[in-house]
N, C-alpha and C positions, 0 to 999 in steps of 0.2 A: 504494500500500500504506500503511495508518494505522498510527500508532507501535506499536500490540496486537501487527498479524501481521508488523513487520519484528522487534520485538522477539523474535518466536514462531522468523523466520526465522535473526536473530543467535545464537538458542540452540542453533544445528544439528541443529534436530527433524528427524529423517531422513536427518542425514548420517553421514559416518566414525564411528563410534562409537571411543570413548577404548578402549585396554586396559585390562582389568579388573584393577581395586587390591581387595588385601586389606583391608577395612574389619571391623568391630565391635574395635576396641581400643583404643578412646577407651568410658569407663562411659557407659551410660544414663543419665537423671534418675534421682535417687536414690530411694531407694523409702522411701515415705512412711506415716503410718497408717492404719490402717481406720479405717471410719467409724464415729463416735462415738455417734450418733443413730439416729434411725430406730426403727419398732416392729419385733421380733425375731421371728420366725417359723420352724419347724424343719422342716428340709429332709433329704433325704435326695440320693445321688446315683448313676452310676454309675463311681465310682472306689473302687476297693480299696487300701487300703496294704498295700506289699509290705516284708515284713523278712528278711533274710537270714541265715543262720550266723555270728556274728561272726567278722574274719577269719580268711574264710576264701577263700584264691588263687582265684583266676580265669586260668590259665593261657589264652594267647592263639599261635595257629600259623597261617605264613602257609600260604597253597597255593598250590601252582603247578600249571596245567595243561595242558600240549602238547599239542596233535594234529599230528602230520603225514600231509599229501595227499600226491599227485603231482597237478602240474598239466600242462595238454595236451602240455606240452614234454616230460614225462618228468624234470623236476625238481622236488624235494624241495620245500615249502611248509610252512613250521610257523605253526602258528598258537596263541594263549593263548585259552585258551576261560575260564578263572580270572579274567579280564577283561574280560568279554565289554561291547563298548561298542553292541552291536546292542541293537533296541528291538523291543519287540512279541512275538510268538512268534518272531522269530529268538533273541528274546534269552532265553525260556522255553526252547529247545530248546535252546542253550548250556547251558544250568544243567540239564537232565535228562542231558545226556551228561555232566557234571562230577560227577554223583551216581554214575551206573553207572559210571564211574572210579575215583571217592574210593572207591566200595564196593570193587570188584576191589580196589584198590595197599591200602587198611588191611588186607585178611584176611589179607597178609603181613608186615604187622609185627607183631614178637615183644614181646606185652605188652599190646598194645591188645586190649581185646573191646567196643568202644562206647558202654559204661555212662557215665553224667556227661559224656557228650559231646555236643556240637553243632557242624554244619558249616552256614556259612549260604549251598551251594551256587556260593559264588563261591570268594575267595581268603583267607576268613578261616576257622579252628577255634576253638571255646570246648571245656576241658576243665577239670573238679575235680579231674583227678588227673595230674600232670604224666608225660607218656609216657616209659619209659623207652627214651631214645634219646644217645647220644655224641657222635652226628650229623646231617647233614641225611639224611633217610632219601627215599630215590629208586628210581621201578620204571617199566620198561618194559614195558607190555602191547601184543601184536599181533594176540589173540584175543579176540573176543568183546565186542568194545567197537563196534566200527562196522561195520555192512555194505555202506558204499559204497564201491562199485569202487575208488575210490584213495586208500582209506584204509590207512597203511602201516604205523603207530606212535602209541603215547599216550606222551607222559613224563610220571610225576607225581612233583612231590618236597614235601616233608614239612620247613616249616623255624621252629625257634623263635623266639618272638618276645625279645628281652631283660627288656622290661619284662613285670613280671605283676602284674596288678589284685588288691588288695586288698578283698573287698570289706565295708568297715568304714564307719563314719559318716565319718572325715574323707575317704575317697575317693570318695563318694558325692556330699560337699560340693563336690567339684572340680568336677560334672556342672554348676552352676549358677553363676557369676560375671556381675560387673555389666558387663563388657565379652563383651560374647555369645562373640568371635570365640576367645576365652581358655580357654570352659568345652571340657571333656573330657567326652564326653558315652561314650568307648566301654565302659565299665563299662555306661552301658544299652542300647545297644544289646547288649551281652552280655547281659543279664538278658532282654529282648524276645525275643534268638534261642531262649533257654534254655527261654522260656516255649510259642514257636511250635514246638517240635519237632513234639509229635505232630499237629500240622496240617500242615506241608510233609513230613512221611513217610505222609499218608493219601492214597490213590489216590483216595477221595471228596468228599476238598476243592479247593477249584476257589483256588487261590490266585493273589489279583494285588499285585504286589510280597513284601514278607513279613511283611503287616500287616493283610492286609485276606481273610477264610477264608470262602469260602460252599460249604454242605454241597448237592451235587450228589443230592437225595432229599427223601423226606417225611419231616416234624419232628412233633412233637404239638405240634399248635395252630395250625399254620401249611400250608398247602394249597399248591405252586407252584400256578404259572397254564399252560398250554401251549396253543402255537397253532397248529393245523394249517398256516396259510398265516404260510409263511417258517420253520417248522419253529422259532420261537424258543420260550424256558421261563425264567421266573423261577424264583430261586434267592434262600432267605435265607442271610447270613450275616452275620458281627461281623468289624466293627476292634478294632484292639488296636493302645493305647499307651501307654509308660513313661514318665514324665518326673519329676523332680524339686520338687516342690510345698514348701509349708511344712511343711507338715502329715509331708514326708518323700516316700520315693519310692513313685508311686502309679500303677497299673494302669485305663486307662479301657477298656470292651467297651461297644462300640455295634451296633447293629443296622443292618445295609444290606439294602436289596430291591432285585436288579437283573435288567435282563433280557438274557439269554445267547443267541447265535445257536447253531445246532446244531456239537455239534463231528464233525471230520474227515468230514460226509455230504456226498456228491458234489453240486457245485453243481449239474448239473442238475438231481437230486432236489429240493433246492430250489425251482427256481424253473417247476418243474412244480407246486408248490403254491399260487404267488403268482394273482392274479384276472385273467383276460385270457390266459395263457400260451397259446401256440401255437409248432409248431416254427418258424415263421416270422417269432417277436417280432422286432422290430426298434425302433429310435428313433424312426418315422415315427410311430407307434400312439401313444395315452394309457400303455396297458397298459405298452409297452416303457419309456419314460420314469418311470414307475413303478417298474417293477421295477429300471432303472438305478440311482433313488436310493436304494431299498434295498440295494442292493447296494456302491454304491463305496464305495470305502476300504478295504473288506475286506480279508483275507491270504487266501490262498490255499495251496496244497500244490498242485503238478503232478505231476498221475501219470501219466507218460508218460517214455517214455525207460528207461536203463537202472535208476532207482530206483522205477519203477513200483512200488504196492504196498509199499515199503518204510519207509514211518511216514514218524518227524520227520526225517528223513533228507534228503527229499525236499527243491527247494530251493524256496522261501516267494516269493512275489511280490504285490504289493498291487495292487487294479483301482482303477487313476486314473480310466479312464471305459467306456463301451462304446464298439464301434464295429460295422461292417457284417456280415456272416454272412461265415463261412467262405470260403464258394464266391465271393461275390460280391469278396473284400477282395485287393489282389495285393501281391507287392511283388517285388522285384528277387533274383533267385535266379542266379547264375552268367550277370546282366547280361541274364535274362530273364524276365520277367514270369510269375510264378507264382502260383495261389491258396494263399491258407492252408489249403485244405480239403486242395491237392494237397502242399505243403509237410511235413505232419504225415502223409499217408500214405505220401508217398516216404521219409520219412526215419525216421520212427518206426512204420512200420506199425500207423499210426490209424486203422482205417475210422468214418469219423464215422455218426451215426445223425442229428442235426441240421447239416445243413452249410448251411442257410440261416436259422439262430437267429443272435442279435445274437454278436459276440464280446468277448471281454474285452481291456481296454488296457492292458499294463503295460508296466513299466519294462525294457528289454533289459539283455544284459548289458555292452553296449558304451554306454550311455545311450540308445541312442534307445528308441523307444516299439514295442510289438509285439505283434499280434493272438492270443491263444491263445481256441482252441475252448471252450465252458463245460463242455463236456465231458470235458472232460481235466481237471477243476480240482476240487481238494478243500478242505472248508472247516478254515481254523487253528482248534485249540481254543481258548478262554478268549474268545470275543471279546463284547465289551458290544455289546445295543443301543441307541445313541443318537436322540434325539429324531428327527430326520430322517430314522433308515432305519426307521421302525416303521410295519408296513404293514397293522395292522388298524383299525377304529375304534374308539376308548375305550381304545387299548391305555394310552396315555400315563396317562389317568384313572383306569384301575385299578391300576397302578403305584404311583401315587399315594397312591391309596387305601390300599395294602398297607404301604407306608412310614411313612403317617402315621398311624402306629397312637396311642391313647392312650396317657397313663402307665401305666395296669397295663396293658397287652399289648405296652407296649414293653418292660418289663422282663421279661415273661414270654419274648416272643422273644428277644431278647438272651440271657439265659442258655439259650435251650433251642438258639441258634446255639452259642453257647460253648459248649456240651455234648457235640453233635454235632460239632463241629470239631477238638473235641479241646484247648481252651485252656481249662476248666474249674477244673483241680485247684487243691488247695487248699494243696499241698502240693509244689513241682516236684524231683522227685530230692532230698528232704530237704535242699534248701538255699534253693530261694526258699517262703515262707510267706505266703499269701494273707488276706488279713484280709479279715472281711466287708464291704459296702459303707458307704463313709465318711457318717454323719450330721454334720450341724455346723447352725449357727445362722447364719440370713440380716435378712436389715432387711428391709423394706419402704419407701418412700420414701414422702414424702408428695406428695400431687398438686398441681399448681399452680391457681392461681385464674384462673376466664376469663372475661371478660366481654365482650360486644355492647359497644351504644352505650347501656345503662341500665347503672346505679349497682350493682345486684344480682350478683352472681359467677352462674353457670350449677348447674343441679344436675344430679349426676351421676347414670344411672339408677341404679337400687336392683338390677337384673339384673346388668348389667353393668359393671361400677365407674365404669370409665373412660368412658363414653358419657356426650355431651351433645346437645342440641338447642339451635336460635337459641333468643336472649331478648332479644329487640327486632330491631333493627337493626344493618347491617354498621357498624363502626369507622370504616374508610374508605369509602364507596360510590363506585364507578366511573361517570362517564358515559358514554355511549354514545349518540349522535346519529345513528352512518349505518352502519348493520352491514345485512346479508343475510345470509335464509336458503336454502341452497339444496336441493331436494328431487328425488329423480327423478321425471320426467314418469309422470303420471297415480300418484303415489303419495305424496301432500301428507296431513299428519295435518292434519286440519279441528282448525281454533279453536289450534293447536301455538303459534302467533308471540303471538295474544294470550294466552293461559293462560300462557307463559315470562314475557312483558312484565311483565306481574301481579304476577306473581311476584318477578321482579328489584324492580318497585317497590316490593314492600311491605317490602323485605331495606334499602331506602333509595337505592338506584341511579335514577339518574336516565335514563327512557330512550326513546328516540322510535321510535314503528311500522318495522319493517325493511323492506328491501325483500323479496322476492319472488322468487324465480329456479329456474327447472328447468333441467335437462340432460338429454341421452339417454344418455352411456357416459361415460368416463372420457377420451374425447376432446375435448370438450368443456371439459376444466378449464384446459386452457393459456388460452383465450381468457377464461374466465370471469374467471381470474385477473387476466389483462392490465385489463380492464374496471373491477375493483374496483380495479386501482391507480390508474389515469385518474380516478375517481371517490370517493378515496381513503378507502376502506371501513376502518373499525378493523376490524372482526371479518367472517369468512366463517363461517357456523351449518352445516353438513352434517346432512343426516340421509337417511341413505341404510339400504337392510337391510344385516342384516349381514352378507349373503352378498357383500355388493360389496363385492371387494377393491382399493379406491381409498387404503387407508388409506397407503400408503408414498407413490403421488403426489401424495394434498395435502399432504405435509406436506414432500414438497423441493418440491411448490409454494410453500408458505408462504416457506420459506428464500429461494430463488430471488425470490419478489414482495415479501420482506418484508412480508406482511400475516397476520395473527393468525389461526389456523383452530380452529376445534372442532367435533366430533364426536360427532358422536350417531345410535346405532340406531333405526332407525325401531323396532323391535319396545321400546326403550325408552322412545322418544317417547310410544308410544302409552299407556305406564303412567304417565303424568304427574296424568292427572287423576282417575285412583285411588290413587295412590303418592306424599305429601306428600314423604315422604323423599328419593326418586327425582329429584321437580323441585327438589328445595331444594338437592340435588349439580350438579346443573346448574347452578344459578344460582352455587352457592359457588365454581366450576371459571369461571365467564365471569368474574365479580367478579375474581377474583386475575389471570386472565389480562389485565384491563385494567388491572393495577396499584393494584389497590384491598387492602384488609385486612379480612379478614372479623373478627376478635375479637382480643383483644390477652391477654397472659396478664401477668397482676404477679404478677413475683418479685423475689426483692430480687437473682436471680443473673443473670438475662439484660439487662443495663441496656446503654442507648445505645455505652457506652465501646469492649462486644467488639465485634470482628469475627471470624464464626465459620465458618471456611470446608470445604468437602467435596471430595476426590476419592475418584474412582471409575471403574471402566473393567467392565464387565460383557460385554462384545464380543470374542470371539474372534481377531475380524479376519481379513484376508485369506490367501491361501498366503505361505509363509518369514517375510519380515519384518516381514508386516503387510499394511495397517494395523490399528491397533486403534483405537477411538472411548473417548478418556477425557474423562467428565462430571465437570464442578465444578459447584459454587454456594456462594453468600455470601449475606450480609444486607448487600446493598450497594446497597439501594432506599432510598428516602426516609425509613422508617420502619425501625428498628432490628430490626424482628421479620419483615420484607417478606425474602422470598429469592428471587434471580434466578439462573440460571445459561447453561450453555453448555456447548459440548464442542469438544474439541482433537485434531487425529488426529496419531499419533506410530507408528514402527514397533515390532513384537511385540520385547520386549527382556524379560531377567530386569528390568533396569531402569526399568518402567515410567512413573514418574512422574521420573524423575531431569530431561527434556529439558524437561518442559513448567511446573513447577514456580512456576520465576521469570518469565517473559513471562505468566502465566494470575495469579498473583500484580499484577504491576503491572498488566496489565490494571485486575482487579478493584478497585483503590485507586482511578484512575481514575475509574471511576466514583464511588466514595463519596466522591472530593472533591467532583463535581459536588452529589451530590443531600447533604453533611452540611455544619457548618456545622466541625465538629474533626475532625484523625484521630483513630484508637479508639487507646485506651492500650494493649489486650490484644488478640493474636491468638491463636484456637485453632484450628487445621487438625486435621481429621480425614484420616484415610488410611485407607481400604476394603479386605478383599482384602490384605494386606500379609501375607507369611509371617515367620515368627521370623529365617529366614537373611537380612531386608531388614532389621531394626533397628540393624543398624550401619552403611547403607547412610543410612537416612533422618537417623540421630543424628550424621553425621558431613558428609552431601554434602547434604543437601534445607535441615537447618539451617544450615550456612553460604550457600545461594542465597541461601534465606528473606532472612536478615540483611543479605544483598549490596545485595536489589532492595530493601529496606528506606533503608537509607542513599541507596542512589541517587535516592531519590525526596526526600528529607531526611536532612541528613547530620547531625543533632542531634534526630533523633528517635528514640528507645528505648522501643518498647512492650515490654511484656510477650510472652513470645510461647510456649506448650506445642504440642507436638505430639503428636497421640496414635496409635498404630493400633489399629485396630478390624477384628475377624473373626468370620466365623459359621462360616470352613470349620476346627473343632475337633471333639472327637467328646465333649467335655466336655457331660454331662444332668446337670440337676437335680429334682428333684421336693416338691415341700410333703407332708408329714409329717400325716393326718389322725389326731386321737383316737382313733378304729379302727385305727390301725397299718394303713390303706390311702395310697394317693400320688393326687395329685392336681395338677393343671399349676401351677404359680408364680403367686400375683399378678402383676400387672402391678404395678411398680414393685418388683420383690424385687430387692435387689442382695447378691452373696457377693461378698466382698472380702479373705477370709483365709483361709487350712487349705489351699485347692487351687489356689489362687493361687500367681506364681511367687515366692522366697524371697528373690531380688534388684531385682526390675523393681517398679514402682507396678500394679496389673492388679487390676481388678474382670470381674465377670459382671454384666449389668445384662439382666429381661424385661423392656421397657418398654409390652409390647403383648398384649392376651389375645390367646389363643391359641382360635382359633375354628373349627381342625381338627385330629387330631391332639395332640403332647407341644410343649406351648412350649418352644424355644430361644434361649438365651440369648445374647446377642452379649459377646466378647469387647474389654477396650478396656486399652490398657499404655500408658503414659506414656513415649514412647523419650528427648523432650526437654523439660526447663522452664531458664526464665533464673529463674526468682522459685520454689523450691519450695516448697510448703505443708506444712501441720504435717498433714492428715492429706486426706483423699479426700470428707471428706462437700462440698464446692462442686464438683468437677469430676463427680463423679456426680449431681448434685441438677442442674448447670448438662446434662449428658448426657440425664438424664430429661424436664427440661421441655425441653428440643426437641424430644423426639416427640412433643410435642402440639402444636406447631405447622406442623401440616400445613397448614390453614386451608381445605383441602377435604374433608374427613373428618372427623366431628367425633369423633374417638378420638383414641389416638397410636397412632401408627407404630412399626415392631420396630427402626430405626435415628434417630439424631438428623437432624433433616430437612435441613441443609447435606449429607450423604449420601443421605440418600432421593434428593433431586430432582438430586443429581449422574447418582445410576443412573439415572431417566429421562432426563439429558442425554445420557449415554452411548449408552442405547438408540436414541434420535432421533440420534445421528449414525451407529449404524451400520442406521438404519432408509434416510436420505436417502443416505448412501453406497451401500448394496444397491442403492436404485434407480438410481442415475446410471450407477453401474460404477467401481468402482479402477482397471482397464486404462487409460481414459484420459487417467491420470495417468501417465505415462514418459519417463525422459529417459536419456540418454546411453549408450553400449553395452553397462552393465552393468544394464540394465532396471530403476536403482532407480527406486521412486515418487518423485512431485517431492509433497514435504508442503506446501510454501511455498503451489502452486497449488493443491492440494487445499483446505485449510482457507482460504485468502482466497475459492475459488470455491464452498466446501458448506459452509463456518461461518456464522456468528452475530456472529464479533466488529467486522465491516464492517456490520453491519444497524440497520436505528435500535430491533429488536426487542430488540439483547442490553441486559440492567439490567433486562428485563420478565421474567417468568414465563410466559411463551411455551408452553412443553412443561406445562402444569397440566394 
C-alpha cells in the first residue's frame, strides 16, 4: 500500500464513525464587498420581498398527538403520530390522520374558529391571535377518527409555547447570524407555513414535504403529459422559499415538472399496461425484468385482510424485488410447505386470478422477506418517477423538454403553478405582504484572454460571446509514438486513423501511424488489454457504434491495465470528414488526455502560486452506507492551468467529505512537489453539492484537517488558504431585463452579488456559461472560510469565472469552475468502474461493513502511474 491509500486508510474512511458534535458556532469568513467593477446590466428575478405588520405576535402551540391500538396480545399500544419519524407515505399518512384529528379536538374548543391560523400537520401551530385558553387544553376522541379494527382512542392536547415571535425587523434579524448554528430561523418557517396554507388544505395539490405544490390538473399554458403504459402523468408545480437576504426577507417560487406514478390503482392494473405482460410474466423473460425495474422501490397498500378496501389505513410495504409466481413460491406454514397462492387463500380468502405472474418481495413483519401476490397490492399516492423506473421511450426527453422551458415560459409557469396551488396572494391574512418581483443591478464580468501557440488572443464568435476556435497550435502538444485503434470486425471507418493523425499534427502533436486492431464482442477486451500492456501502448482509440455497451468495461479496463482509453462512436467517427469541429474535439480530448495543454488563458488572477482544488460526489452509491464515489481535481500537473484528478470511495454519511479531505489533500501536494519547482502560496478548495446545514461543519472540521495535512507536510509553511461552497441545488432564477420590459437568459459572465444574497456570509451568483436550452442557472458560491480576507469579491469571482474557460476540451466555458467540473467526471468514473466490478465483493467481518481500504487501492487511480494525468477527459 503507497503513502496516498494508507494515508486514505489512517483516516478511517469507512470505519466507526465519531458521534455527531454540534458545529456552526464558530462565525464564517467575514462577509466582505460587492464587486466594484464590472459593466452593470438589469436583471430581474424570481424572488419577492415579503413585509409584515409591524409587531405584530406570532403566537406558537405545541401539538401533541396519541393514537392508541390494541396489539395481538390485547394490550394497549400508544403511539405519537405529532412525531411521526416514518418516511415516505407512511409518513404522509401520519400527517392526514393528524389533520382529521386536529380538525375533530379544535371544533371543541371554546374560542377558536381557524381564522389566522396554521397547523403544519405535525406538532407545531402558528396563530395571530392568541387562543383563549388557562390551560393545556386536551380531548379524547373514539369516533370517527380511525377505522381499523384496533383502533381504541386518539388523545390530543393543545399546549402553549412560552416564547412568542415578534415579528418586527430586529426578530427577523435573529433568522441570519455569522455563526449558522446561532441563527433562529423559526419566525420563517412561521411565515413559509402561513404562506403554504391554502396549498396543504387543497385536495388538488399533490404536496411533497411543505414546500414543494404540484396542481394535480390542467393549467393554461401548460398540457400534463400521460402515459398509457405504466399508467404515469406529469404534473407542474412550484417550490417555495423564505429566507433572509439583504435586501430583507424574501419569497422565491420556482417551477418543477415531475412525473407521478398512478395513485392508489391496483398494481395489477398496472402492469397489464407495461409491453410484454402476460399472466405468466416472470424474471426469466426481457419483459418481466422490465417490468421488475419499473416497479421496485415502490410503496404499496395491501388490500387484503381485515383493512381491505379501507384507504391509508391499510398497512404500506415497499417491493425490494420480485420473485417466483404464486403457485410456484412455498415457504414453511405450521413446518409445512405451503404455496403462496394456497397461503393467501386459506387465510385471507384470496382466490387469485394470476397465480402464476411474478410476485412481489417485501419486507415481513418479523424482518424477513415475503412473497405477496401483485394482486393484492395497491399503488401509495404521491410517488415520483425516477430515471430508472421510466418505461416508455423519450419519456426522460420530454421531461426535459417541459422543465426546460425558456425565460418567458418559465415565469409564465411559475406563477400560473403558484396560482393554481394556491401560494399566489399578495396579501396572506392581512399580515404577510407580497411585493412584486425583486429587480436589482448585476455586472457582467469581463472575459479572459486565450491564446494557442501565436502571439494573437483568440476571437470570440460575434453569435455566441463566449465561443472560440484554435489559432494556431496547441500550447503544449503531446507525443504519441505507439497508440491503437480498435474497431469492431468488419466495421473500420476507411481513411478514420489517417484523417485523426492529420489532424493531431497540424494542432502541433507529434504522432506516428497507430496500430490497427479489431474485436468480435466485449470479450475480447481482457486480452486486448493485456497485449497493449506487454506492448506498452499510451492510448487505446475505440470506436465502436453506439449501440455497444462496452463503455463501463473499458474503462475498469483502463483502471485495472493502467492504460489510457478513448472513445468514440463510430456514427461520430464517420462525421469527421464533414465536421471540422467534431474532429478538432477529438483531437482536443486525446491532447489533454496525454498531458498536453491545448491554450493557456492570461490573467493576472490564475498565476503559478494557487492551487485550486475541487470536490464532488455526484453518485448515489450503494444500499445503507454506501459506497458513494467522491471526485476531486487540482492543477497539480506540470503547468499551473493542467488539471488532473481522481476519485475516493467513502460510505453515504451527512458527512460526506469530512473522511477523505486530508489523505486526497496530501495526496494531491505530492504530486505538485514532483512536477513544481515551489509550493503554491494560496489554496482555494471548492466544495460541490454542500447544503447550508454543512457550513459549520466545513468552517470548523474540513478547515482544521486542511491546516493539519498542511503543517504535516511542512511545519513552517502558511499558504493562504479560502474555502468556498458552491450549489446549483437552490431554487434562486435570474433573468436580464430587455428594453421591451421582456426577460431574456443572463450573459455569461453576469455575477449578482448583493440585494439576494445572504446579509452575513460572502455569496455571489455567478452564469458563467450560455445557456443553450432552456433559463440559465446560476450556480451558487459562499465563502465559509479565508485566513487572508479581502476588501471586497471582485478577485475571487473574476478568479471563479476564468476557470470555466479552462476546460481545454471545449472551446467555451463551463457552468462550474473546472477543478469541479472534472471532479464530477471523477466521481462519475468511479461509480461507473465500481457498477461494473460489484460493491458485494468488498466485505468483511460479521457486521457486512464494506472494506474501503480494499476497494479504493483495488478500483482507484491513486496506485496507477495514470493518476496526475487527465485520464477521465
Amino acid at each position: 500500500m503507497d503513502q496516498a491509500a494508507q494515508a486514505m486508510a489512517n483516516a478511517n474512511i469507512g470505519g466507526d464513525q465519531p458521534a455527531r458534535q454540534r458545529h456552526g458556532l464558530r462565525p464564517l469568513a467575514p462577509k466582505i464587498g460587492k464587486n466594484p467593477s464590472g459593466q452593470t446590466v438589469e436583471l430581474t428575478s424570481n424572488m419577492a420581498k415579503l413585509s409584515t405588520a409591524a409587531n405584530t405576535p406570532i403566537y406558537k402551540y405545541d401539538v401533541n398527538i396519541v393514537v392508541v391500538y390494541k396489539n395481538q396480545d390485547g394490550a394497549e399500544v400508544s403511539i405519537e403520530k405529532s412525531k411521526s419519524t416514518k418516511s415516505g407515505t407512511a409518513h404522509d399518512v401520519d400527517k392526514t390522520l393528524c389533520r382529521t384529528i386536529f380538525d375533530m379536538a379544535m371544533k371543541k374548543l371554546a374560542g377558536f374558529n381557524g381564522q389566522n391560523s396554521f397547523y403544519d400537520l405535525q406538532a407545531s401551530m402558528y396563530t395571530l391571535k392568541k387562543i383563549p385558553m388557562e390551560s393545556d387544553f386536551s380531548v379524547t376522541l373514539t369516533t370517527g377518527v380511525s377505522t381499523a379494527p384496533n383502533f381504541i382512542r386518539a388523545v390530543f392536547t393543545l399546549k402553549a409555547v412560552a416564547t412568542t415571535y415578534q415579528a418586527s425587523t430586529n426578530d427577523l434579524r435573529r433568522t441570519a447570524t455569522s455563526a449558522p448554528a446561532l441563527a433562529d430561523k423559526s419566525i420563517l418557517e412561521a411565515l413559509s407555513l402561513f404562506i403554504s396554507g391554502p396549498a396543504l388544505a387543497n385536495p388538488k395539490v399533490i404536496t411533497v414535504g411543505n414546500c414543494v405544490h404540484y396542481y394535480d390538473g390542467t393549467m393554461r399554458g401548460f398540457t400534463p403529459r400521460d402515459y398509457p403504459e405504466g399508467g404515469t402523468f406529469s404534473a407542474l408545480g412550484v417550490s417555495k422559499g423564505v429566507k433572509m437576504v439583504e435586501g430583507g426577507v424574501m419569497m422565491n417560487t420556482e417551477m418543477k415538472v415531475t412525473l407521478f406514478h398512478p395513485d392508489n390503482e391496483p398494481l395489477i392494473n398496472v402492469m397489464k399496461t407495461l409491453k410484454g405482460f402476460s399472466p405468466n410474466l416472470g424474471l426469466s423473460s426481457q419483459e418481466g425484468i422490465n417490468a421488475a425495474k419499473a416497479l421496485k422501490g415502490l410503496e404499496f397498500f395491501c388490500n387484503y385482510g381485515d383493512l381491505k378496501g379501507k384507504g391509508n389505513e391499510r398497512r404500506i410495504v415497499k417491493a425490494l424485488d420480485f420473485g417466483g409466481s404464486a403457485r410456484s413460491t412455498t415457504f414453511l406454514v405450521d413446518n409445512k410447505p405451503t404455496s403462496v397462492e394456497a397461503y393467501f387463500q386459506n387465510k385471507y380468502k384470496e382466490r387469485l386470478a394470476f397465480p402464476n405472474l411474478m410476485t412481489v418481495i417485501v419486507k415481513g413483519k418479523n424482518g424477513s422477506r415475503v412473497n405477496i401476490p401483485a394482486e393484492l397490492l395497491d399503488f401509495c399516492p404521491n410517488q415520483k418517477v425516477t430515471n430508472e423506473r421510466m418505461t416508455v421511450k423519450n419519456q426522460q426527453a420530454e421531461l426535459i423538454k417541459d422543465a426546460a422551458a425558456g425565460p418567458e415560459k418559465r415565469m409564465q409557469y411559475t406563477q400560473t403553478a403558484a396560482n393554481a396551488v394556491g401560494i399566489h396572494s399578495k396579501n396572506v391574512m392581512n399580515f404577510i405582504k407580497v411585493e412584486e418581483p425583486t429587480t436589482l443591478k448585476g455586472i457582467v464580468l469581463n472575459k479572459p484572454t486565450i491564446k494557442f501557440s501565436t502571439p494573437n488572443p483568440v476571437a470570440f464568435d460575434a453569435r455566441v460571446p463566449t465561443d472560440f476556435k484554435i489559432n494556431g497550435k496547441f500550447v503544449m502538444p503531446a507525443k504519441m509514438d505507439n497508440w491503437e485503434v480498435v474497431f469492431m470486425r468488419n466495421e473500420e471507418v476507411r481513411d478514420f486513423t489517417k484523417r485523426i493523425s492529420q489532424a493531431m499534427g497540424q494542432c502541433g502533436m507529434a504522432v506516428q501511424p497507430p496500430v490497427v486492431s479489431f474485436i468480435n464482442s466485449g470479450g475480447d477486451l481482457p486480452n486486448l488489454f493485456e497485449k497493449a500492456r506487454s506492448s506498452k501502448r499510451q492510448l487505446l482509440m475505440f470506436v465502436f457504434r453506439r449501440s455497444v455497451p462496452l463503455h463501463a468495461q473499458i474503462k475498469s479496463l483502463e483502471q485495472k491495465f493502467d492504460i489510457l482509453t478513448q472513445e468514440i462512436t463510430l456514427e461520430t467517427a464517420e462525421k469527421i470528414f464533414r465536421q471540422p469541429q467534431t474532429l478538432q474535439n477529438i483531437v482536443n480530448k486525446t491532447n489533454m488526455k496525454l498531458g498536453g495543454l491545448n491554450y493557456r488563458i492570461d490573467s493576472t488572477v490564475l498565476n503559478p502560486n494557487i492551487l485550486f482544488i475541487g470536490f464532488e460526489t455526484s453518485s448515489k452509491g450503494g444500499a445503507g452506507d454506501g459506497p458513494v464515489s467522491i471526485g476531486f481535481a487540482a492543477n497539480m500537473m506540470q503547468n499551473h492551468q493542467q488539471f488532473a484528478g481522481g476519485y475516493i470511495y467513502a460510505p453515504q454519511a451527512r458527512d460526506t467529505y469530512g473522511s477523505v479531505v486530508g489523505p486526497v489533500l496530501k495526496q494531491i501536494l505530492g504530486v505538485v512537489r514532483r512536477n513544481r519547482k515551489d509550493p503554491p502560496q494560496e489554496i482555494i478548495m471548492y466544495f460541490n453539492g454542500v447544503t447550508e446545514g454543512q457550513y459549520g461543519l466545513i468552517n470548523e472540521v474540513y478547515s482544521e484537517e486542511i491546516k493539519k495535512t498542511i503543517m504535516a507536510i511542512k511545519a513552517d509553511w502558511r499558504p493562504r488558504l479560502m474555502i468556498i461552497a458552491t450549489s446549483k441545488a437552490h431554487n434562486e432564477r435570474f433573468y436580464q431585463l430587455e428594453k421591451n420590459k421582456a426577460v431574456s437568459n443572463l450573459a455569461p459572465g453576469t455575477v449578482i452579488d448583493h440585494t439576494v444574497v445572504s446579509p452575513v456570509f460572502s455569496e455571489f451568483y455567478l452564469a458563467s456559461a450560455v445557456a443553450r436550452q432552456g433559463t440559465a442557472k446560476a450556480t451558487k458560491y459562499t465563502i465559509i472560510f479565508a485566513t487572508n480576507p479581502e476588501a471586497n469579491l471582485a478577485r475571487i469571482e473574476t478568479i471563479t469565472n476564468d476557470l470555466c474557460f479552462d476546460h481545454q476540451i471545449v472551446f467555451q466555458p463551463v457552468s462550474l469552475p473546472v477543478p469541479l467540473f472534472i471532479a464530477g467526471r471523477c466521481s462519475q468514473r468511479g461509480a461507473a468502474v465500481l457498477g461494473y466490478n460489484g460493491v458485494f465483493s468488498f466485505r468483511r467481518g460479521e457486521n457486512g461493513n464494506v472494506d474501503y481500504d480494499a476497494m479504493n487501492e483495488q478500483y482507484g487511480y491513486s496506485q496507477k502511474n495514470l493518476f496526475g494525468k487527465r485520464f477521465n477527459a
